[in-house]
N, CA and C of each residue as an Amber inpcrd file, in Angstrom:
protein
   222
 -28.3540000 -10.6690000   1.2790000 -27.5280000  -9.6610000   0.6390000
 -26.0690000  -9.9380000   0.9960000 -25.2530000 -10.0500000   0.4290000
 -23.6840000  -9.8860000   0.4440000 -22.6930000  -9.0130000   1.2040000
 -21.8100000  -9.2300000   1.8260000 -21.1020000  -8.0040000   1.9660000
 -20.1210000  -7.3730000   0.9630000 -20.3040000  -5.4990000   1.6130000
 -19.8910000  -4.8500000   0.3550000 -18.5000000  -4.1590000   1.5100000
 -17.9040000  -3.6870000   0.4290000 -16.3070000  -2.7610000   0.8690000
 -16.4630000  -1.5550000   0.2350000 -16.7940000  -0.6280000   1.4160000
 -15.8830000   0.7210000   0.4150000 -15.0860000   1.3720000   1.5820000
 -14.8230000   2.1400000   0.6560000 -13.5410000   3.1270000   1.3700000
 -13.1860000   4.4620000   0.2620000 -12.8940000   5.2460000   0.9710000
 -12.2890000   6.6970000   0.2140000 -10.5440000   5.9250000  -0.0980000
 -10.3360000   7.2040000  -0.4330000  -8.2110000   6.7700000  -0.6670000
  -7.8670000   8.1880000  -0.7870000  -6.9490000   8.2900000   0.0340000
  -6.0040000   9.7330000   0.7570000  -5.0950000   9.0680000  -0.9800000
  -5.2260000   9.8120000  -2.0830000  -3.9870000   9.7310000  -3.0700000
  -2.6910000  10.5640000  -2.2200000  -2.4170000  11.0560000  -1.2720000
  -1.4260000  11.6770000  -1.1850000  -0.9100000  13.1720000  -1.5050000
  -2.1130000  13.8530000  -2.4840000  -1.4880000  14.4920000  -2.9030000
  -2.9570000  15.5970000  -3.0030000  -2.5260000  16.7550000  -3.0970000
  -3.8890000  17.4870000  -2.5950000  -4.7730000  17.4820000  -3.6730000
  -6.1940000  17.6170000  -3.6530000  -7.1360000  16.7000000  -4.8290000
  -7.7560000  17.9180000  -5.8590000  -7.9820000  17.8470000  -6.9450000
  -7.7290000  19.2800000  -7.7250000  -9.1760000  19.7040000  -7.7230000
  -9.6650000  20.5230000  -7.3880000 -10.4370000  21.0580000  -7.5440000
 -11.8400000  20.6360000  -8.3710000 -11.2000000  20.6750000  -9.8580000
 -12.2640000  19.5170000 -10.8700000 -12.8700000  18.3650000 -10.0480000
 -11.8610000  17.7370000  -9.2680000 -12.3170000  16.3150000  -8.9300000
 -13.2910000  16.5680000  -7.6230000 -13.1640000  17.5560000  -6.6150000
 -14.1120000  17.8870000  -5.4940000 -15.5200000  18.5840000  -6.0750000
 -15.2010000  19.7650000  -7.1740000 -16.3980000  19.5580000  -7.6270000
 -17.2890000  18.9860000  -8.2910000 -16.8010000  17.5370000  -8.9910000
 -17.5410000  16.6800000  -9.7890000 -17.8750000  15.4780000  -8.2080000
 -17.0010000  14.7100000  -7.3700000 -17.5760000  14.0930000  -6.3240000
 -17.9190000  14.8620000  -5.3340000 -17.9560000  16.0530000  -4.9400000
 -18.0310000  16.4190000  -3.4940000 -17.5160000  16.4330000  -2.5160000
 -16.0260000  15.0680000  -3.3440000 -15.4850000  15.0800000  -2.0700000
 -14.1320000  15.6890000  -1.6670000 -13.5560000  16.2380000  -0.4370000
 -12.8510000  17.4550000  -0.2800000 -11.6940000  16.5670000   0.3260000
 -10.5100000  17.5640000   0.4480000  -9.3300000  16.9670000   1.3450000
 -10.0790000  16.3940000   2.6400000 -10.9350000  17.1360000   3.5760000
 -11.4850000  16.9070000   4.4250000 -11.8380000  15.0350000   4.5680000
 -12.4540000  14.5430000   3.6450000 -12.6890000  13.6100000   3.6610000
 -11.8300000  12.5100000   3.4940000 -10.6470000  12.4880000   2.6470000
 -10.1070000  11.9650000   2.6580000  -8.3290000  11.4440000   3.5340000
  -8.4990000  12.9000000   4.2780000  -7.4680000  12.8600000   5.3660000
  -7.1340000  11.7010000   5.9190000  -7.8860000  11.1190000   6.6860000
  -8.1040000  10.0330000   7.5850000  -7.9450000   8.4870000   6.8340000
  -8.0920000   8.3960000   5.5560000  -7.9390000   7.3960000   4.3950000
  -7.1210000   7.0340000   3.9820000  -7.0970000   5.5730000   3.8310000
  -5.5280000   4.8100000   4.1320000  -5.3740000   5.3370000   2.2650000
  -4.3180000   4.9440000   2.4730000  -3.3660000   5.5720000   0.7440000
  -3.5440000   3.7850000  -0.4960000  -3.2920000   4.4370000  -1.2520000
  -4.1260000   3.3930000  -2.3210000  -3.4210000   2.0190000  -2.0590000
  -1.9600000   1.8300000  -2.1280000  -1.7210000   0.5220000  -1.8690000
  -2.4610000  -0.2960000  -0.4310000  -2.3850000   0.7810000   0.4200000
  -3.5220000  -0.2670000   1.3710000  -4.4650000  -0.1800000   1.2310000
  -5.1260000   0.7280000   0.7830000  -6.9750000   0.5690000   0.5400000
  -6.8880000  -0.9210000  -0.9850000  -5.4660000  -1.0790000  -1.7630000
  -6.0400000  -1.9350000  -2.4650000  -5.6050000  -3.2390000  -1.9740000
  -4.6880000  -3.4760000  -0.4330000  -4.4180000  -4.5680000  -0.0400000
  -5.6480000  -5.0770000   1.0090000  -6.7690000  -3.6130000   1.8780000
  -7.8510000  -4.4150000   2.0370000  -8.9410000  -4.9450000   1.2050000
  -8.8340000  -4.4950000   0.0450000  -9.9680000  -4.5290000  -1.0820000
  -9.8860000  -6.0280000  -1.2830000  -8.2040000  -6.1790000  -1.3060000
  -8.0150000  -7.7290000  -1.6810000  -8.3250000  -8.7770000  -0.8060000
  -8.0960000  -8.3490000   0.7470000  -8.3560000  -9.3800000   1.6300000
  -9.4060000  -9.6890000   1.7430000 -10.1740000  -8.3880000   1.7790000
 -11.9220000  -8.8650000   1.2730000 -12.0630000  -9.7350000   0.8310000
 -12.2990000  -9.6930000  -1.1230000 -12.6380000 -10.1150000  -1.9110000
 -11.9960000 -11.4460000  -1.8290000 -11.0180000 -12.2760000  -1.3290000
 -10.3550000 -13.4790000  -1.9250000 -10.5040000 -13.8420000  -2.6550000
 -11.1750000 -15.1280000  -2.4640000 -11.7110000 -15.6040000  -4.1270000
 -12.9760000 -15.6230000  -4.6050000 -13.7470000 -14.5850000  -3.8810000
 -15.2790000 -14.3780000  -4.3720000 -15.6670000 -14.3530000  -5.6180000
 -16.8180000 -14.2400000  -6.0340000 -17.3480000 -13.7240000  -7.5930000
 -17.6910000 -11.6580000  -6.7930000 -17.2960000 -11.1640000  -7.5710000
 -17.3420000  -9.8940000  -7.5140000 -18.6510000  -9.3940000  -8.3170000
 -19.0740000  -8.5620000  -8.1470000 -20.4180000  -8.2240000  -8.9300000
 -20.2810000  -6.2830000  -8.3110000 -20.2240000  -5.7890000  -9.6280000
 -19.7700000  -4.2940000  -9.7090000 -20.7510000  -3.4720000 -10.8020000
 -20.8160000  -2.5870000 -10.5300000 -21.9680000  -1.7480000 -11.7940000
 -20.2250000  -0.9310000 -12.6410000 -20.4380000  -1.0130000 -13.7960000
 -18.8580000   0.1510000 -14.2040000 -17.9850000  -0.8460000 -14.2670000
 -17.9320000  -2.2240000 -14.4350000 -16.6590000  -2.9900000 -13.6840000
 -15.0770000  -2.8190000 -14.2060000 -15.6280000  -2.3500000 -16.0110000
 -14.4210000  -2.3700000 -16.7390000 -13.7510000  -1.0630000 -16.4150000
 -14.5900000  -0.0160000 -16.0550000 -13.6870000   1.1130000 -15.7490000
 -12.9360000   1.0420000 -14.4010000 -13.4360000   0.4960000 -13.6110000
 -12.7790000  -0.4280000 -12.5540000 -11.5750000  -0.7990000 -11.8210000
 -11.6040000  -2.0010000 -13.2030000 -11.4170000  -3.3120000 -13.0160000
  -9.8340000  -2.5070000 -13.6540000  -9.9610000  -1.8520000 -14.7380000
  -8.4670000  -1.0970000 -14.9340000  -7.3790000  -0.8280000 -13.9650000
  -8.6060000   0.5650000 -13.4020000  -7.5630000   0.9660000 -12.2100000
  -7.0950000  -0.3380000 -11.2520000  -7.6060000  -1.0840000 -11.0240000
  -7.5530000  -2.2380000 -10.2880000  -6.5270000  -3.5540000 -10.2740000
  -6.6550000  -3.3290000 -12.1420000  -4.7620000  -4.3980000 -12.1540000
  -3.9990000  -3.4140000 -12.2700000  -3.8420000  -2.3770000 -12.5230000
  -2.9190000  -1.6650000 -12.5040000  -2.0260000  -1.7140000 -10.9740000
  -2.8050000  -1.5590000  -9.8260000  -2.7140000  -1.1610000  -8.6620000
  -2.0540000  -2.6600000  -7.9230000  -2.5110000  -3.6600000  -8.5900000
  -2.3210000  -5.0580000  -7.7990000  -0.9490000  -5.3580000  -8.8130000
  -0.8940000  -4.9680000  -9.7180000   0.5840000  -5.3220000 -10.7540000
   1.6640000  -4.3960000  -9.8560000   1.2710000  -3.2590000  -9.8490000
   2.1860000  -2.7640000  -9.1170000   2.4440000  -2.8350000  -7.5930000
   1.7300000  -3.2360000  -6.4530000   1.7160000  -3.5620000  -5.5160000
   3.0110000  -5.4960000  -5.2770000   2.0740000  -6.3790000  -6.5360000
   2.2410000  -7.7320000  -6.0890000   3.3270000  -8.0310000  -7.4410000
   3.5340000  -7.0430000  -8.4910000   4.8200000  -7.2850000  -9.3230000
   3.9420000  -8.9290000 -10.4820000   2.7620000  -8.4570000 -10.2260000
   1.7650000  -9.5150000 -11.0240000   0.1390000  -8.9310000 -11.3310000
């Protein structure tokens, strides 16, 4: 089996209600959770140049260049 990465992400900003009751998950949880540019600079150190294998990838894979365009200006 492979290794996998997860992590929560502290957005910064307090989480609306809709979104705790559709995941469950509360400020509580995400306190302690690095903020998205570093949760997406370990995501990256992870992954280097692996083959990635994701269930959802395209819904993803969006948020995902978005985050590395704006982080790496690419």
């Amino acid at each position: 089996m492979g290794a996998t990465f997860q992590t929560l992400v502290n957005p910064g900003v307090p989480l609306p209600v809709a979104i705790t009751t559709l995941t469950g998950i509360g400020a509580n949880e995400v306190r302690g959770a690095p903020g998205p540019d570093l949760a997406v600079r370990q995501f990256l150190s992870f992954a280097g140049d692996a083959v990635l294998v994701a269930h959802n990838a395209r819904f993803d894979m969006g948020f995902l260049d978005r985050a590395v365009e704006r982080i790496t200006g690419r």
